[in-house]
ZAMARGU-4260 file (C-alpha; in steps of 0.2 Angstrom, whole numbers, plus 5000, padded with zeros to 4 digits):
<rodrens>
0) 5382/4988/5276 | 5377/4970/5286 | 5368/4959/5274 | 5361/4950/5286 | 5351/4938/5271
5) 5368/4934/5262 | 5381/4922/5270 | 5389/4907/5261 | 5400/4895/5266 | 5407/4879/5252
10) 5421/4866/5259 | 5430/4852/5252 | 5437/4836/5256 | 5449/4833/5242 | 5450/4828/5224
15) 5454/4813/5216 | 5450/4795/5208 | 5433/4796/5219 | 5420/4784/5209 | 5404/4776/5217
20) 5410/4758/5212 | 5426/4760/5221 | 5420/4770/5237 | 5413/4758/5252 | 5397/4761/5258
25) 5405/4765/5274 | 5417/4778/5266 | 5404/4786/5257 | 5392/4787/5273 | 5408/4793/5284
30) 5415/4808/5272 | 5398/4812/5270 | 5394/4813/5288 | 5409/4823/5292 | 5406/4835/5279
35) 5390/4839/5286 | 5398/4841/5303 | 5410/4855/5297 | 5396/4864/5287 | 5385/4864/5303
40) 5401/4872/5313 | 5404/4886/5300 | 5385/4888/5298 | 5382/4890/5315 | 5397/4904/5316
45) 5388/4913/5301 | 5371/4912/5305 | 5374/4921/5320 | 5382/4936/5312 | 5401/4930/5315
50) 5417/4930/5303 | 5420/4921/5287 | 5438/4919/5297 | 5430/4909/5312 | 5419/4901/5300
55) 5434/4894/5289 | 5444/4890/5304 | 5430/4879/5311 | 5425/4869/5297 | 5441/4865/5294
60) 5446/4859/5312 | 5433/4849/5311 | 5440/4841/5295 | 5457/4838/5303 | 5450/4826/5316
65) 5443/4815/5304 | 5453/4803/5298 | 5442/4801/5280 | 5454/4815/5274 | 5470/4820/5271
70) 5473/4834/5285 | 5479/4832/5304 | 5473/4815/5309 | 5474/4803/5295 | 5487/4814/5285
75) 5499/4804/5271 | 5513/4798/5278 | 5529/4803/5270 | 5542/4792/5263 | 5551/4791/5280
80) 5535/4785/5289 | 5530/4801/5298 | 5516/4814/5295 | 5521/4833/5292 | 5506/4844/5291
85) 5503/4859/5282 | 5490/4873/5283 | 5487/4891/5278 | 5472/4905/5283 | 5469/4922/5275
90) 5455/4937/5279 | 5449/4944/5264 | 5446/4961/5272 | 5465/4965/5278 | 5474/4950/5266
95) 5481/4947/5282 | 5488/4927/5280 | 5497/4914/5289 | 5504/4895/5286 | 5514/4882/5290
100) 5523/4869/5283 | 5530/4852/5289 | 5522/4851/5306 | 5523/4836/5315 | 5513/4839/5333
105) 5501/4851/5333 | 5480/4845/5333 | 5473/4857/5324 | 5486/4865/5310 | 5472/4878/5304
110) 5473/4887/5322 | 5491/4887/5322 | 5491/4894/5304 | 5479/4908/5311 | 5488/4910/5327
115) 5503/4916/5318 | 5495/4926/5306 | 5489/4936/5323 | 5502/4932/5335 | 5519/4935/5323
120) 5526/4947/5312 | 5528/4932/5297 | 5516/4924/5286 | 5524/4905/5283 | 5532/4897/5298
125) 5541/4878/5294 | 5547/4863/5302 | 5554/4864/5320 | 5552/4884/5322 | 5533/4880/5318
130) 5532/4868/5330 | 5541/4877/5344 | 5528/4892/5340 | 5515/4882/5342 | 5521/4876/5361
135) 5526/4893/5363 | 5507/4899/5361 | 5499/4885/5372 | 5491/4876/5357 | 5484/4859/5359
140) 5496/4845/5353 | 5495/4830/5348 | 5508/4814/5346 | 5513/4804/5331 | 5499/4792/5335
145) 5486/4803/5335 | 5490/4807/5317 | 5493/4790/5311 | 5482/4779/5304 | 5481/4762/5297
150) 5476/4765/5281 | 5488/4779/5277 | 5503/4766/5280 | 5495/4755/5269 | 5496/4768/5254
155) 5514/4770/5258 | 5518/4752/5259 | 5509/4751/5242 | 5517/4766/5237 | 5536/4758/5239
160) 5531/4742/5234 | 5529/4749/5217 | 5546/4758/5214 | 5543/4772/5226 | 5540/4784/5213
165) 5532/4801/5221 | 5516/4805/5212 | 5510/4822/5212 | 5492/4814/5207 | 5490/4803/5223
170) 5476/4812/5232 | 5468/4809/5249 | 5459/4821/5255 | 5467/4839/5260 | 5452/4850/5265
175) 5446/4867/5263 | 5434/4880/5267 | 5429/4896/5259 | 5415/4909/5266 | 5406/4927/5263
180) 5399/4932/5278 | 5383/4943/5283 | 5396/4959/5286 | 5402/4957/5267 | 5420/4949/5271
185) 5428/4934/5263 | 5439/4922/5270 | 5451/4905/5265 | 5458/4890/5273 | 5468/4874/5267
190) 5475/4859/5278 | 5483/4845/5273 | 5496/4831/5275 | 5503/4832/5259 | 5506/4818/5248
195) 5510/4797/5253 | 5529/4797/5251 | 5535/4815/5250 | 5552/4818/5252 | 5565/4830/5257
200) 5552/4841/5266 | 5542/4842/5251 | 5529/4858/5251 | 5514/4858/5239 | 5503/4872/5235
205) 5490/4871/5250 | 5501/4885/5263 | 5507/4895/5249 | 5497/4910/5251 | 5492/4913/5231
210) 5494/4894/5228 | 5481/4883/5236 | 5475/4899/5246 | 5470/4915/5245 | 5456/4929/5249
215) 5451/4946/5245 | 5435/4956/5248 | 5438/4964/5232 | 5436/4947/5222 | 5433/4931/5233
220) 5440/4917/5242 | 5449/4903/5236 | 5454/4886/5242 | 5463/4873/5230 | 5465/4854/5230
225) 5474/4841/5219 | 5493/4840/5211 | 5500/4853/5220 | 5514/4856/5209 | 5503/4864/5197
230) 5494/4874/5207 | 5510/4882/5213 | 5517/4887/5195 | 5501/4893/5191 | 5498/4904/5207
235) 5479/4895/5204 | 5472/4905/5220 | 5478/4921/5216 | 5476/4918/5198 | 5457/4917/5200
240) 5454/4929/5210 | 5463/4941/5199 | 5454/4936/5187 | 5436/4942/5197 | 5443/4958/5203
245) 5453/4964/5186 | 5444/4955/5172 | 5425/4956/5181 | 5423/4936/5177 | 5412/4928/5188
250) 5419/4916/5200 | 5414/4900/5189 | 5421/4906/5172 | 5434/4912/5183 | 5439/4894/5193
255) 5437/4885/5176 | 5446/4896/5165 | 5460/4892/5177 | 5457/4875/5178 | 5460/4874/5160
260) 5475/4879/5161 | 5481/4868/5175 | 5475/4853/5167 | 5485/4860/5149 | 5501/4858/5160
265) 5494/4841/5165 | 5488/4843/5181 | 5473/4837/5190 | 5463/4846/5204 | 5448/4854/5213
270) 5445/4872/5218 | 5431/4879/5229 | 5427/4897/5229 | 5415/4910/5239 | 5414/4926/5229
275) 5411/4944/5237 | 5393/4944/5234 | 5393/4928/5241 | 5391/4918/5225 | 5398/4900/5229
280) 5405/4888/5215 | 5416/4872/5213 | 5423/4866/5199 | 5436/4849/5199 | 5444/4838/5184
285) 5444/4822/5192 | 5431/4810/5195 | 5424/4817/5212 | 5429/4829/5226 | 5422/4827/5244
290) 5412/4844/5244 | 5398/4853/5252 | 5390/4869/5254 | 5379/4879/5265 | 5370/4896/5262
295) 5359/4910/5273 | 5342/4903/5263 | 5344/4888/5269 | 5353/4879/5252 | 5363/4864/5260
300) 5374/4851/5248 | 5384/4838/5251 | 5391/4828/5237 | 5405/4815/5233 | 5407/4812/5214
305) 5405/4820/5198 | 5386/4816/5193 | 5381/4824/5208
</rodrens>
């Protein structure tokens, strides 16, 4: 039955060493400009009676094209010097899902983890093939300057400088979205450029469907953030919503229990979460996570650090 009263959509930016005395007043204005920006492109979608799916799709393109975060343009560079993007999608009401890892040319990863979630028989597509699929299906590209941004070679000059030593806690900003929307239907999406000097076509949790990704009608939706590593051996998507759908936790005991047990292993992260009824929630163990969130009765957040 439509809910017409009951939609909610809850991003994020990334999480990581975010703190006020650290974070320009140009930073802090940006992110949060943007954020607003992709909460008013999913709102729009749900308020009008569309999908979570579009909803997620949206909010998350328009993360991609700015360069405050780690997704699309502005992605981490690897140790090489180039930018391979990952993304994932998933629709709650079929667990129908699609990714890709280690794209290097297309705008708006998110679409082209969606197209080939509807326009393929597979679920994760990498590297080249992904890249040709992407051609393939007429998706906008983009070149490696579009990606590329100042800032990011910066981190990576900064990054070798010191020993080059990969470090699963350097975070900048890979974005998610999560919604409920009026028909009762939950859905997921992650992007991201990974972390500054991957190597050796490093993947980290955020297209792993069941990592840094994952929905289900019968439980919620579920998008991670933060040392990827961890999120994979802990399946910290799936594992929450597992958690809602078998164990009848509600989506906040439910992120926090598991958050727990990321941070018992030693890693460090975010999750945002949009449960079945439409309950939103957050939860993150590091100083601050870009966030924001948007509801049918007119609730509207947007937030940076950890006192807010």
């Amino acid at each position: 039955m439509t809910n017409m009263q009951n939609w909610t959509l809850v991003i994020h930016g990334g999480a990581g060493v975010i703190e006020r005395d650290t974070t320009s007043p140009e930073t802090d204005a940006g992110v949060r400009a943007a954020l607003g920006l992709a909460l008013d492109a999913g709102s729009l979608i749900l308020a009008a009676g569309g999908t979570a799916l579009d909803a997620v799709e949206a909010a998350v393109a328009v993360l991609e094209d700015d360069p405050h975060f780690n997704a699309g343009r502005g992605s981490a560079f690897t140790f090489e010097g180039s930018n391979e993007l990952d993304a994932a999608i998933m629709d709650g009401a079929t667990r129908a899902a699609g990714a890709v890892a280690g794209v290097t040319a297309t705008r708006h990863p998110v679409t082209l983890a969606r197209t080939v979630m509807e326009q393929s028989a597979h679920v994760l597509l990498g590297g080249a093939g992904a890249d040709t699929f992407s051609r393939e299906h007429g998706l906008e590209q983009a070149d490696a300057a579009w990606f590329a941004i100042p800032e990011r070679r910066r981190q990576l000059d900064e990054l070798k400088a010191g020993g080059g030593k990969f470090d699963v806690d350097m975070k900048y900003g890979t974005v998610g979205a999560v919604a409920r929307d009026v028909h009762g239907h939950v859905a997921a999406a992650t992007s991201t450029g990974g972390v500054t000097g991957k190597r050796w076509g490093r993947i980290g949790d955020s297209p792993l469907i069941g990592a840094g990704t994952y929905a289900d009608d019968r439980a919620c939706a579920v998008s991670c953030t933060g040392a990827g590593e961890y999120f994979i051996r802990l399946g910290v998507a799936h594992e929450i919503a597992a958690r809602v759908r078998l164990a009848g936790e509600g989506v906040q005991a439910a992120v926090e229990a598991v958050m727990g047990e990321v941070a018992a292993l030693g890693g460090i992260g975010g999750v945002i979460v949009a449960g079945a009824d439409g309950t939103p929630a957050w939860h993150f163990t590091t100083p601050g996570m870009y966030r924001g969130r948007a509801d049918a009765d007119g609730t509207r957040v947007v937030a940076i650090y950890g006192d807010e």
